[in-house]
C-alpha positions as CSV (number, residue, x, y, z in Angstrom):
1,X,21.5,14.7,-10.8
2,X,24.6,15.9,-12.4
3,X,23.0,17.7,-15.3
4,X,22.9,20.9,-13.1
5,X,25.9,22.0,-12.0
6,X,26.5,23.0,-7.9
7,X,28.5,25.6,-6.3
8,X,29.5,25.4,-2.8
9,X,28.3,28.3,-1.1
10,X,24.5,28.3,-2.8
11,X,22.0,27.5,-0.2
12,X,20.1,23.8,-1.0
13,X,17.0,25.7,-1.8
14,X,18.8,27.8,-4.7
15,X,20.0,23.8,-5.8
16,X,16.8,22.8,-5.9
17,X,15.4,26.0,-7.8
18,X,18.4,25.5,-10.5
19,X,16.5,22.0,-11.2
20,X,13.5,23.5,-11.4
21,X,14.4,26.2,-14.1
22,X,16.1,23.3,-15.9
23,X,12.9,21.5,-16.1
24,X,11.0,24.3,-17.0
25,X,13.6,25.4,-19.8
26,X,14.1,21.5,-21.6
27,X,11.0,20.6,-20.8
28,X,8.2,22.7,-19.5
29,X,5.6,23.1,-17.5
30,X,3.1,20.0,-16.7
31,X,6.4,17.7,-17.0
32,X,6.6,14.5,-14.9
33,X,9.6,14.3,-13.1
34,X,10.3,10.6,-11.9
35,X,13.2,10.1,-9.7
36,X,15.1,6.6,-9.2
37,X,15.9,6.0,-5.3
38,X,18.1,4.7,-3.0
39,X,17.6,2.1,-0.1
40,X,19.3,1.5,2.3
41,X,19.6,-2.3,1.1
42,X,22.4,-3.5,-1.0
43,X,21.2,-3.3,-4.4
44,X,22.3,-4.4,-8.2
45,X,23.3,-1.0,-8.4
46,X,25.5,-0.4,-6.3
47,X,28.1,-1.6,-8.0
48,X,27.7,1.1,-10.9
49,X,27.3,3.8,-8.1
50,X,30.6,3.1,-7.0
51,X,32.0,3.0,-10.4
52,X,30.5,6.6,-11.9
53,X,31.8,7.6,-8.4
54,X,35.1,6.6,-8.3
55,X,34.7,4.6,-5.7
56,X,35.1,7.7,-3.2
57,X,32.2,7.8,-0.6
58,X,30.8,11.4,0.5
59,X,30.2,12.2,4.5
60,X,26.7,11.2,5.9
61,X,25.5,15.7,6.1
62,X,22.8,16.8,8.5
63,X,21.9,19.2,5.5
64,X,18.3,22.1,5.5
65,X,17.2,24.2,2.6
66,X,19.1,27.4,4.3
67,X,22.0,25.6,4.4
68,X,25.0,26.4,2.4
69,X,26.8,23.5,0.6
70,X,30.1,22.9,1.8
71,X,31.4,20.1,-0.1
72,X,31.5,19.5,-4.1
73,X,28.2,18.3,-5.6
74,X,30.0,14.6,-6.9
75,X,31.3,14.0,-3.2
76,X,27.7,14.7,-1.7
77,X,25.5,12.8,-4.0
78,X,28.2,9.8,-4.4
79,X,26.7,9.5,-0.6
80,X,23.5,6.9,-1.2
81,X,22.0,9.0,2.2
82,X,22.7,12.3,1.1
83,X,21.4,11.6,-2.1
84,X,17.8,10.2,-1.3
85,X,17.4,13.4,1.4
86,X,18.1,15.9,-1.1
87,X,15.7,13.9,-3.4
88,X,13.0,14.1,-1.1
89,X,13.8,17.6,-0.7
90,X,13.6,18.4,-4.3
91,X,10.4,16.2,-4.8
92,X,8.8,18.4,-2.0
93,X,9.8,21.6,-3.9
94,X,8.6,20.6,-7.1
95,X,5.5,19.4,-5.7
96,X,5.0,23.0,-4.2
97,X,6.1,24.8,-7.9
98,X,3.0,22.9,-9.0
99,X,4.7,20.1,-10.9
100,X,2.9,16.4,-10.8
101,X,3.2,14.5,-8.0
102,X,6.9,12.9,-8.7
103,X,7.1,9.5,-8.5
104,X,10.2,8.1,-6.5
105,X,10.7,4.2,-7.3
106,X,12.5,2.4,-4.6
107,X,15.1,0.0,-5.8
């Protein structure tokens, strides 16, 4: 998720089309996109989370593809919950640009 770079002010929708141009330009068309999730459970995982976060914890955001980002992108995905919405978001999008099915593993 941080290989593409967020401003606040872009709308989630013009995020999620900046991850579909990068797709397209490293990797083209017909790519398989496979995403790594996040339950709600404690995982093995967590532990790194926290660490490539520095241990600082995002706000839980009610967030909709017109909506504008308010908050730096490291605060917002560093929340587990933001993070798997806006990957389900994404997922959805691609599916629509005609990319394979993602698969989302749950760990």
């Amino acid at each position: 998720m941080q290989h593409v770079p967020w401003k606040i002010g872009q709308t989630y929708e013009e995020i999620c089309q900046l991850y579909i141009d990068f797709i397209l330009g490293k990797y083209g068309q017909g790519s398989n996109v496979v995403f790594d999730g996040y339950s709600s459970d404690t995982s093995t995982k967590d532990a790194t989370h926290r660490r490539c976060t520095g241990r600082v914890t995002g706000s839980l955001l009610a967030f909709h593809h017109h909506m504008k980002l308010t908050m730096k992108q490291d605060r917002f995905i560093s929340n587990k919950e933001n993070n798997q919405r806006f990957i389900n978001m994404l997922s959805t999008i691609l599916e629509q640009n005609m990319f394979h099915r993602p698969c989302q593993i749950r760990c």
